[in-house]
Each structure stands twice: as structure tokens, then as C-alpha cells.
C-alpha positions in Angstrom: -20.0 -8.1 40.0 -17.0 -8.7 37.8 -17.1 -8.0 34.3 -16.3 -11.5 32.7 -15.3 -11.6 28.8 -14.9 -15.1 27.4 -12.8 -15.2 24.0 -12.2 -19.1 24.3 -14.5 -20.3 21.5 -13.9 -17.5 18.6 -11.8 -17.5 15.5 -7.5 -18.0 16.5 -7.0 -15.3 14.4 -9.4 -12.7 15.6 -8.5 -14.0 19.3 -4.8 -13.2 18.3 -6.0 -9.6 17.0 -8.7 -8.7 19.9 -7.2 -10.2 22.9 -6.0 -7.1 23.9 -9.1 -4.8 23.9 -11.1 -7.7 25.5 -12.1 -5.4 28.3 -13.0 -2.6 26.3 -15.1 -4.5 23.9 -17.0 -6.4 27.1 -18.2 -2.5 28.0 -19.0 -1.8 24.7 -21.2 -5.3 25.0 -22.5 -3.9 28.5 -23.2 0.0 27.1 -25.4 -2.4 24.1 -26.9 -4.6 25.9 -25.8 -7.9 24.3 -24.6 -11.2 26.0 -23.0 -12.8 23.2 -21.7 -12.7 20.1 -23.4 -15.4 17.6 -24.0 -16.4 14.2 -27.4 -15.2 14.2 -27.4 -12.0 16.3 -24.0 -10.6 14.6 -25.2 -7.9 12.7 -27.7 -6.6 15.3 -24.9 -6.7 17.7 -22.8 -3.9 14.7 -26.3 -2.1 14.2 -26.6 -1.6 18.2 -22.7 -0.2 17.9 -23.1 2.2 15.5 -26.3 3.5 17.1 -24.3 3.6 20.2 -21.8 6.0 18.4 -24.9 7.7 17.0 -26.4 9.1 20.1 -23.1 11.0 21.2 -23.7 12.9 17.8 -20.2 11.2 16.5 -20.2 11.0 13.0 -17.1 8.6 13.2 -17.6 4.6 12.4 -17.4 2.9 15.7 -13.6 1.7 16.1 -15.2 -2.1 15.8 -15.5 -3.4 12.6 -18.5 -5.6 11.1 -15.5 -7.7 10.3 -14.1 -7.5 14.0 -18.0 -8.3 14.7 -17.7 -11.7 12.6 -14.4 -12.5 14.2 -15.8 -12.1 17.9 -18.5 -14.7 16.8 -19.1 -16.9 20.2 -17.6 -14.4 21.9 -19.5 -14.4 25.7 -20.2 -12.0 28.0 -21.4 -11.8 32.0 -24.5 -9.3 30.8 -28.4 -8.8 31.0 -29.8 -9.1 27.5 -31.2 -6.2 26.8 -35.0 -5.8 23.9 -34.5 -4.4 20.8 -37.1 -1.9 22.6 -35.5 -1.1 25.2 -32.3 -0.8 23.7 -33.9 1.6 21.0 -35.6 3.8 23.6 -32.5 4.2 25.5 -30.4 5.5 22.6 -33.2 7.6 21.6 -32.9 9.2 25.2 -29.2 9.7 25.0 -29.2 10.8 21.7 -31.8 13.8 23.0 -30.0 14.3 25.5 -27.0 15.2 23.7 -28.4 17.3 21.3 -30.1 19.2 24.2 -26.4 19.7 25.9 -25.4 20.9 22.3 -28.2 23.3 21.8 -27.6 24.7 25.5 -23.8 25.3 24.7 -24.8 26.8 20.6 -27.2 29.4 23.0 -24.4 30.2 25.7 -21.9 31.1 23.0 -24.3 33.4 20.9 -25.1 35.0 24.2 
């Protein structure tokens, strides 16, 4: 299935600014886990970003913005909705995961 990213309905001016990353910001929505981009689900949608970022031990902001966030309001997106849960124990995962893979690589270099 085709990734489908729907900017029809948010703010002109944000449309103007993120048309051009619309497919990178649909697999940033897929890697979180979100459908859509709302009024009331806006700041979970930034909090599931920066704990995307998180778990590859990046201590960078994500590249979108709360305000970019706010702008992509009614934004819509082709994807499974994915619990708070779920999300969480995922990222908790990764994030182990990476910081296994960093510990392995700290070891190999000592060696």
C-alpha cells in the first residue's frame, strides 16, 4: 500500500512551508504511529517525535517543530493508530537496542 499524505485542510501558510517534505513527514507519522494531525492530539503527536529522536540516542531536537506540529493541524495520513502503550514499549525497545549496539562498539574499541 501506498503511502498517502493529505495537506488539503491545514493552514495556507504551513502548506506553502511543508509541501515539500510531505513525504518525509508521512514516515515520520508511520515510524510514530499517528494518523492525523488534530487540535487535540497535537502535542502528543511532538512528544511521540522527540521520543522517536530519543531512542537513536540523538541528543538533537527533531528537525519538526512544535510550531511545524501546529501548522500540520488536520494534516491526514493512510496509517494504523498506534496506543500510547504500544508506542511507548516500542521506543523503549529501540532505545535498548541502541544503547546495546553502543555498549558492544565502547567494548570492541577498548579491546
Amino acid at each position: 500500500m501506498s503511502l498517502i499524505v493529505d495537506f488539503t485542510k491545514i493552514d495556507e501558510v504551513a502548506k506553502k512551508e511543508l509541501n515539500q517534505y510531505q513525504e518525509m513527514i508521512g514516515y515520520y507519522m508511520m515510524a510514530i504511529g499517528m494518523g492525523e494531525i488534530t487540535e487535540k492530539n497535537h502535542l502528543e503527536v511532538y512528544a511521540r517525535l522527540v521520543l522517536l529522536q530519543a531512542s537513536t540516542l540523538d541528543s538533537s531536537k527533531p528537525w519538526i517543530t512544535l510550531r511545524m506540529v501546529k501548522g500540520l493541524i488536520n494534516a491526514r495520513f493512510n496509517i494504523a493508530f498506534e496506543s500510547k502503550a504500544k508506542f511507548s514499549t516500542r521506543m523503549m525497545k529501540a532505545t535498548l537496542r541502541e544503547v546495546e549496539r553502543l555498549e558492544a562498539k565502547e567494548s570492541k574499541e577498548v579491546a
